[in-house]
N, C-alpha and C positions, 0 to 999 in steps of 0.2 A: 466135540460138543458143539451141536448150534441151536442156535435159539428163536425160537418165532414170537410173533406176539396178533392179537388178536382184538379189536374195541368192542366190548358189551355194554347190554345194557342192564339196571340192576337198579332198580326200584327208580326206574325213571332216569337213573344219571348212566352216562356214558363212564365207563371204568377200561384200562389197559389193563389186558393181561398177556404173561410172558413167559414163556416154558421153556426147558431142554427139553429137546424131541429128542422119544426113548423109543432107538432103533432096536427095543428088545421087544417092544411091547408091538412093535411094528410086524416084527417075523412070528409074531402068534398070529396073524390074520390067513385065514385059510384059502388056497388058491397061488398065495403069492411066495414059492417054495425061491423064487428069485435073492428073495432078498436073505436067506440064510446060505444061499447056492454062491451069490458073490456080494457080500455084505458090501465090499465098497462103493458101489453103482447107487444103492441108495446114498449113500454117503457124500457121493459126486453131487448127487442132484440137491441134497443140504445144504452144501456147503455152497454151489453155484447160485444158485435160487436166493441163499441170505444175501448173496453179496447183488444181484442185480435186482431181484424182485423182493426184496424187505418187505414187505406187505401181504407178500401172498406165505399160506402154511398151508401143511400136511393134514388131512382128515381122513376118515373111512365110511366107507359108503356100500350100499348095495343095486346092483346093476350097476346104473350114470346116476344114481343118488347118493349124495351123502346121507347119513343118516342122522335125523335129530332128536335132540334130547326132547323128551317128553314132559319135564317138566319147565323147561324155559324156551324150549325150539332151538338151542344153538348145537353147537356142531361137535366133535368126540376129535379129542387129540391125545396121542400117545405121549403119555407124560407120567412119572416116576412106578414104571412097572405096567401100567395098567391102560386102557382106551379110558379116558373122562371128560364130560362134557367140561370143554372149554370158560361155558359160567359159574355152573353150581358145582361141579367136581366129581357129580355124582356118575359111577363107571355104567358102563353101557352094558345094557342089556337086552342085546342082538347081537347075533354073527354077521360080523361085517366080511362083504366076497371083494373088497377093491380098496385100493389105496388111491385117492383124490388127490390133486393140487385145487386149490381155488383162489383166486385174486380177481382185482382189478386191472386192467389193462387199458390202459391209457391209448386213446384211437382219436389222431387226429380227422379235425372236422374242416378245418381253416381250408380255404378256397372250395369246398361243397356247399356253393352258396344256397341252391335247392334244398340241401339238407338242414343248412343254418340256419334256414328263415323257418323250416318246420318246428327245428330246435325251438328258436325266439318265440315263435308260437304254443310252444307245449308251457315253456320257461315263464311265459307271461301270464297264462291261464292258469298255471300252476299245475299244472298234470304233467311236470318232467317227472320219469320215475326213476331215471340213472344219474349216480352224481356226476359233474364236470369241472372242468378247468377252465378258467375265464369268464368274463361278464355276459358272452353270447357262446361258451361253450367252444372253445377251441379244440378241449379233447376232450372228448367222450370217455368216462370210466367204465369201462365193460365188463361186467362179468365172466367170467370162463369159467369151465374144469376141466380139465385134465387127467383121465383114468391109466394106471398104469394095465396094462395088458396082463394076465397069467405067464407069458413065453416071456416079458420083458426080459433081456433088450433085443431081442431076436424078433419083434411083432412090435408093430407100430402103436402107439397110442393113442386113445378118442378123446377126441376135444369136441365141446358144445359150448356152443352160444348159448339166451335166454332169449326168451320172447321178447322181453323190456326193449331188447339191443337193435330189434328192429322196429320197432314199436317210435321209438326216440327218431331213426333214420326216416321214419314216414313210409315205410312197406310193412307189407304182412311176411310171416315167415315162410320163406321161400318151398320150404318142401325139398324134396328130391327135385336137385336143379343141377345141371351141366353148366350153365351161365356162371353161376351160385356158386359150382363147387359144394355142393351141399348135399346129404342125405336126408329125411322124413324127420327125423327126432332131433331137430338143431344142430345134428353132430355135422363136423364139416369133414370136406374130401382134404385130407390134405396131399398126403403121398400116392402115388401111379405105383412107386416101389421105392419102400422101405429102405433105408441105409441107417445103421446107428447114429444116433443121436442122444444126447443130455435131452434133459427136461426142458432145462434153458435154452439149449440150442431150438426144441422142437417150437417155443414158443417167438425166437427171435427169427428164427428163419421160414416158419411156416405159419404160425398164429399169427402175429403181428400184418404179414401182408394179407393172410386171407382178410381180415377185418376190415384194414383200409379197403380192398378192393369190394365188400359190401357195402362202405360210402360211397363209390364211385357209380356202381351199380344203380344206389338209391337216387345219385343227382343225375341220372341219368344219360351218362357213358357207357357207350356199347363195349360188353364184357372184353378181356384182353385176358388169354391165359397167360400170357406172361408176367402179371398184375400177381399169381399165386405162386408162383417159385423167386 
């Protein structure tokens, strides 16, 4: 049994909410025959993910989207039997083709002095659009997602940035870039070739430095593949 939790909003105030994620309601999603194939692999990444990334949950999506409720805009989590928006509770009415991670990822910024002073500049004008940590932004909280594949865990999974996340670093979004590491739709290159990995692993060992090495990018150091493994 693990448990996520989620901050909304709900008539103007910020409210917690906090579920058991119902890996029943998870193997009704169509596409993903994985997760009734080897029920414990979802399980791995539950339990891994609550104990390192607390903050980040489980949702469903179509293509690299989640999908949202329509009448609050938040997001559908599998909770007592059913897909429900994580606000209002109300169960989802779409076939969802993907099961998401989403969080914040915490990306430091400290000695990207190029980058820091864009920061101090967005921060002061008040046009920051990502939260941070510290008075000048020492980490950047980035958005991600994380799609599981259809073949999971035999095919790698697609991770994307947001525009915001370079937007904050002072570039435009990269595109299909070799420097980058990056393909057209935010999504990043992470593996050349695939080996199993956790959720968590794929995010500590592959997400984590892709991001730094787009601050380094941004304050302008000449790219280093070895900045991505």
């Amino acid at each position: 049994m693990v448990k996520q939790k989620k901050q909304v909003v709900v008539n103007g105030e910020i409210k917690n909410r906090e579920w058991v994620v119902d890996t029943d309601a998870i193997r009704s999603i169509r596409g993903n025959d994985w997760t009734g194939d080897y029920p414990r692999l979802i399980q791995t990444d539950l339990e891994q993910m609550a104990e390192t990334f607390p903050h980040w949950f489980l949702t469903v999506g179509s293509s690299s989207r989640p999908i949202a409720c329509q009448r609050d805009g938040d997001y559908f989590i599998p909770k007592d039997g059913t897909l429900q928006c994580v606000n209002c509770g109300q169960a989802i009415n779409q076939n969802p083709s993907c099961l998401i991670w989403t969080g914040l990822l915490p990306v430091q910024i400290v000695g990207a002095e190029k980058v820091s002073k864009h920061i101090r500049s967005l921060i002061a004008k008040g046009n920051m659009k990502l939260p941070y940590v510290g008075d000048e932004a020492a980490f950047l909280l980035t958005p991600i997602r994380i799609i599981y594949p259809p073949g999971w865990p035999n095919v790698q999974p697609s991770a994307y940035y947001t525009r915001e996340f370079f937007s904050s670093l002072g570039i435009g979004p990269p595109g299909t870039s070799h420097a980058h590491h990056m393909y057209e739709d935010l999504r990043m290159c992470l593996f050349a070739s695939w080996h199993t990995m956790t959720i968590r692993e794929v995010i500590q060992n592959r997400i984590a430095p892709h991001a730094l090495a787009q601050v380094k990018i941004a304050n302008g150091e000449r790219p280093n593949s070895r900045w991505f493994n």
